[in-house]
Structures are given as structure tokens and as C-alpha cells.
C-alpha positions as CSV (number, residue, x, y, z in Angstrom):
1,X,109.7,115.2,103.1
2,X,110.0,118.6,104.5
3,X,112.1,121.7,103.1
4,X,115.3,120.6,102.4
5,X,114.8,116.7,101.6
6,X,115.8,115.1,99.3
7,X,113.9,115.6,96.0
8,X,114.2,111.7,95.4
9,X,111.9,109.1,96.4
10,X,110.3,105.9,95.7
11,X,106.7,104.4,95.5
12,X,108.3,101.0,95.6
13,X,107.3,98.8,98.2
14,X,104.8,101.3,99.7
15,X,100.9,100.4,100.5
16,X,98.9,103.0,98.2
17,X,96.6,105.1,100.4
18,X,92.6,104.6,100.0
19,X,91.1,107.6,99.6
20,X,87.5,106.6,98.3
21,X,86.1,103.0,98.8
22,X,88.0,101.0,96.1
23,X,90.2,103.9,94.8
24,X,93.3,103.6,96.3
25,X,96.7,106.2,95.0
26,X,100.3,107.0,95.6
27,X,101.8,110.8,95.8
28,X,104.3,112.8,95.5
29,X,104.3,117.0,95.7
30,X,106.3,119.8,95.7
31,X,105.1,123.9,96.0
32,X,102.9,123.9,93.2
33,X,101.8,120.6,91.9
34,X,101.0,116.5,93.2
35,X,101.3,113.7,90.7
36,X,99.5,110.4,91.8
37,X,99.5,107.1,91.0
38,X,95.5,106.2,91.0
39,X,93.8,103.0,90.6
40,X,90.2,102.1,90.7
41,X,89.0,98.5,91.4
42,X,86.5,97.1,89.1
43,X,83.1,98.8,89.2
44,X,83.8,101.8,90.9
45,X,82.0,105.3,90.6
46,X,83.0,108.5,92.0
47,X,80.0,110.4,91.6
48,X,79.6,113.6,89.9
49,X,81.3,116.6,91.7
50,X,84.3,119.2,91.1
51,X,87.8,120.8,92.8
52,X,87.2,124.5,93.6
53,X,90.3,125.5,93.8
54,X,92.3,122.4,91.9
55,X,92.8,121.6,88.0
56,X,93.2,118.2,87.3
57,X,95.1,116.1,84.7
58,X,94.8,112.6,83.6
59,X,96.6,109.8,82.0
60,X,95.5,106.3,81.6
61,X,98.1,103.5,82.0
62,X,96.2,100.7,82.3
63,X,92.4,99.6,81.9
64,X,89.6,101.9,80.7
65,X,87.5,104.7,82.3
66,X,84.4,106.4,81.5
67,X,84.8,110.0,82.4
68,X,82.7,112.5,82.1
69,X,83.4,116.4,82.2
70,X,80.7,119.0,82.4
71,X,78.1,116.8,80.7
72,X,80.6,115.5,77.5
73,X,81.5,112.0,78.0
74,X,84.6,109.7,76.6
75,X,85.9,106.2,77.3
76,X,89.2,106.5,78.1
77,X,92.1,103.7,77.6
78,X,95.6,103.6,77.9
79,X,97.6,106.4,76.6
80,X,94.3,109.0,76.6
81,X,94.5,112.1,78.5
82,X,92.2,114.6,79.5
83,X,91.9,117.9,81.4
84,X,89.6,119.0,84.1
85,X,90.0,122.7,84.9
86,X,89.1,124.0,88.1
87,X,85.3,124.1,89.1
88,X,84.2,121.9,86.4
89,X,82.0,119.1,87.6
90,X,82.9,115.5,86.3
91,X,81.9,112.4,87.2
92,X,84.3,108.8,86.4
93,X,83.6,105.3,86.4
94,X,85.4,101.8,85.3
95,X,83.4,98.7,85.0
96,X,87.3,96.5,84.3
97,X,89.4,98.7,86.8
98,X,92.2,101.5,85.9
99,X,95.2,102.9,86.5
100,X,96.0,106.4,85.5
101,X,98.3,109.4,86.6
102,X,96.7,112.5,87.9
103,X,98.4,116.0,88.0
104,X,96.7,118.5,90.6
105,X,97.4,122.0,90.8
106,X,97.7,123.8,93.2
107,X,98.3,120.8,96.0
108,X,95.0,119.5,97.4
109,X,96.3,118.1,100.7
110,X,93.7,115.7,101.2
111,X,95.8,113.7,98.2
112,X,98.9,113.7,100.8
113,X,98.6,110.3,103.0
114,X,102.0,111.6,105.3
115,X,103.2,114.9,104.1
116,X,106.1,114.3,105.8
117,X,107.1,111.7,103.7
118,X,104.8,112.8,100.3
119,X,106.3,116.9,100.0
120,X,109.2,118.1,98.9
121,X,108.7,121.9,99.9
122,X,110.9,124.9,98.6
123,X,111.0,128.2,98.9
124,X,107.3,128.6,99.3
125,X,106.8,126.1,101.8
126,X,103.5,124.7,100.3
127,X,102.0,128.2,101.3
128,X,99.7,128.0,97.8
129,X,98.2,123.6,99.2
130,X,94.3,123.8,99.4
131,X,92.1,121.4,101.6
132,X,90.8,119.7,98.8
């Protein structure tokens, strides 16, 4: 959506977008922050690494994860939450599959399948997004 669009939408009916090899996600940003809809495919690792310039916030929905962040590790299941400031490496893997929502600040645009579509801008026209 660009600046001016509606601020409604709907991941209804849409194909997620597969960002890593068996992670696939929906999203949806503004100015400041993207929520997605993730999901992880049974026995899937995203190796150990961290967002420079983007925090990161989980919620499980569905299934379990093993995340770990800077070294501490927890299973996670359905209705845990965690946070993952920015710079700090982590590492998260799920032997059964999961389904979480992640919260990103600021926008890390290679989250954003069709940012047509994905963005609602404002005032600041997505003038804070980073790369990744």
C-alpha cells in the first residue's frame, strides 16, 4: 500500500512468502514497525546470526521452538514470548514445525514480499526501513 491507503487489509487467501528454505511468512508495515505471520516446516534451523539495525519480538501460536539468544536457550510453545534486541545473535530451530508472530523495528525490507501491497506509509514515508 503506498501513503494514503487504506490502513486495512487482509492475509486471507494470500500465498505466504518463503523467505528461508522452509520458513515461509506474511506482513504487514507501517513507518516504524512490521508484524509477520511466520511458520517453520518441521525440522528447520536458521542458523545462528543477528539484525544490526532491527529488534525483534516473538509470539508462538502454534507448535514449539527452540530459540536461543546470545548463548541462553528456551523451548518455546504457544503463548511464550521473547525479545531479541538489536545486534544480539540467536539462533531458532523446531523439530514439530511453528507458527509465531514477529514484531520488527525499525522495518527490515527484506521482510516485505510487495511493498506496494505490504506498507501502509505516513508521514515518514518509511524513511527510518533498513535492508535487513
Amino acid at each position: 500500500m503506498t501513503e494514503g491507503a487504506s490502513p486495512f487489509g487482509t492475509w486471507t487467501g494470500r500465498d505466504p512468502f518463503p523467505i528461508f528454505p522452509n520458513v515461509s511468512l506474511l506482513s504487514v508495515g507501517g513507518d516504524q514497525v512490521l508484524l509477520c505471520r511466520v511458520t517453520y516446516a518441521p525440522g528447520t534451523t536458521v542458523q545462528l546470526h543477528s539484525h544490526e539495525h532491527t529488534e525483534q519480538l516473538m509470539a508462538i501460536v502454534d507448535g514449539s521452538v527452540d530459540v536461543t539468544i546470545a548463548g541462553e536457550k528456551k523451548t518455546m510453545a504457544a503463548g511464550d514470548v521473547c525479545v531479541i534486541n538489536r545486534g544480539v545473535e540467536h539462533e531458532v530451530y523446531s523439530e514439530s514445525g511453528v507458527t509465531f508472530f514477529e514484531a520488527l523495528a525499525p522495518v527490515p525490507l527484506d521482510h516485505v514480499e510487495d511493498p506496494a501491497r505490504d506498507l501502509v506509509l505516513g508521514p515518514d514515508g518509511g524513511s527510518g526501513h533498513v535492508e535487513r
